[in-house]
C-alpha positions in Angstrom: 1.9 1.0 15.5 1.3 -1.2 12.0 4.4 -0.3 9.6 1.7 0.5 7.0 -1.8 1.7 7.4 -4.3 2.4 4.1 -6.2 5.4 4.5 -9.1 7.1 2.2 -7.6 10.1 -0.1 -8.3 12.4 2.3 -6.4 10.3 5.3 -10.1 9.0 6.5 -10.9 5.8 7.5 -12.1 3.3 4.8 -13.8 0.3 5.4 -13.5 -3.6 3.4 -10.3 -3.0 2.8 -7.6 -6.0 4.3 -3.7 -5.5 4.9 -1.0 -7.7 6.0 2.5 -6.1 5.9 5.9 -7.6 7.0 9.6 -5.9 7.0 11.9 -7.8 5.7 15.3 -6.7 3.3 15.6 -3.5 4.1 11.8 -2.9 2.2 8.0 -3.3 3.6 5.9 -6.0 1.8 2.3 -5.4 2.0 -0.6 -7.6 0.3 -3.7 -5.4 0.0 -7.4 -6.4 -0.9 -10.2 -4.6 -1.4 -13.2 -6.5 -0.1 -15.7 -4.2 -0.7 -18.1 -4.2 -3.7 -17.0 -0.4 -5.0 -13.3 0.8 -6.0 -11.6 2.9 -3.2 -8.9 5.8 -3.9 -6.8 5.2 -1.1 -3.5 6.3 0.5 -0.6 3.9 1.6 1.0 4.9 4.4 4.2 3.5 6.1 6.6 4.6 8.9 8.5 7.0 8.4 6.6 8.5 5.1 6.4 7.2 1.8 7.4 8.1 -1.4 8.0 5.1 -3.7 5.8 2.1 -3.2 6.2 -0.4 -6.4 3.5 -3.1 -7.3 5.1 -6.1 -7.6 2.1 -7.8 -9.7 3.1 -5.9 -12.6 6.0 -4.8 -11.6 5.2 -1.2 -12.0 5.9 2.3 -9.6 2.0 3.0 -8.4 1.3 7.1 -8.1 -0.3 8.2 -5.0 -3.4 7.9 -4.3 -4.4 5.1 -6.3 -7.6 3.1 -6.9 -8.0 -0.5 -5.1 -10.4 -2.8 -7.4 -12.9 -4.8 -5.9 -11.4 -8.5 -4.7 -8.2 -7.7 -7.0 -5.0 -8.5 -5.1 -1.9 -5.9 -5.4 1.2 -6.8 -3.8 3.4 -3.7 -2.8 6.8 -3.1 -1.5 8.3 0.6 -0.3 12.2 0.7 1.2 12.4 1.4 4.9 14.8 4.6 4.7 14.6 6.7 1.7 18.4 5.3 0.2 17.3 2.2 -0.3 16.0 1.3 -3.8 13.0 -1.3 -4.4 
C-alpha cells in the first residue's frame, strides 16, 4: 500500500494528478502536481489517517480538502503517529 494516496473530495478517483511520497524523520514527504488543465479539490490521505499535513512551499498548515492548481508544485509533510509535530 502507497503511504499516501490523493483522492477526489468525495474519496473518488481523480485523474492528472502525480505523487511521489517518501518516509523519512519520523514525517511523510510528498511532492504533488496537478497535471491536468482544471483545479482539483482533493483529499490527502496517508496511513494511519491524517490530520495535520503542512505545505512546506509556504510553509503554511493546508485545511482539508484543498484545491491543487494546474502544473503548481506543493510540497507536503504529515508526522507518521499523531505525537509527532511537523
Amino acid at each position: 500500500m502507497r503511504p499516501v494516496r490523493i483522492e477526489g473530495s468525495q474519496g473518488e478517483r481523480i485523474w492528472g494528478v502525480n505523487v511521489r511520497a517518501v518516509e523519512t524523520d519520523g514525517r511523510i514527504l510528498a511532492n504533488v502536481l496537478n497535471l491536468s488543465r482544471i483545479a482539483q479539490r482533493v483529499r490527502f490521505v496517508a496511513t494511519p489517517g491524517t490530520r495535520r499535513v503542512l505545505n512546506l512551499m509556504d510553509g503554511k498548515p493546508l485545511e482539508l480538502p484543498f484545491t491543487l492548481r494546474p502544473l503548481e508544485p506543493m510540497l507536503l509533510a504529515t508526522p507518521l503517529g499523531s505525537h509527532l509535530d511537523i
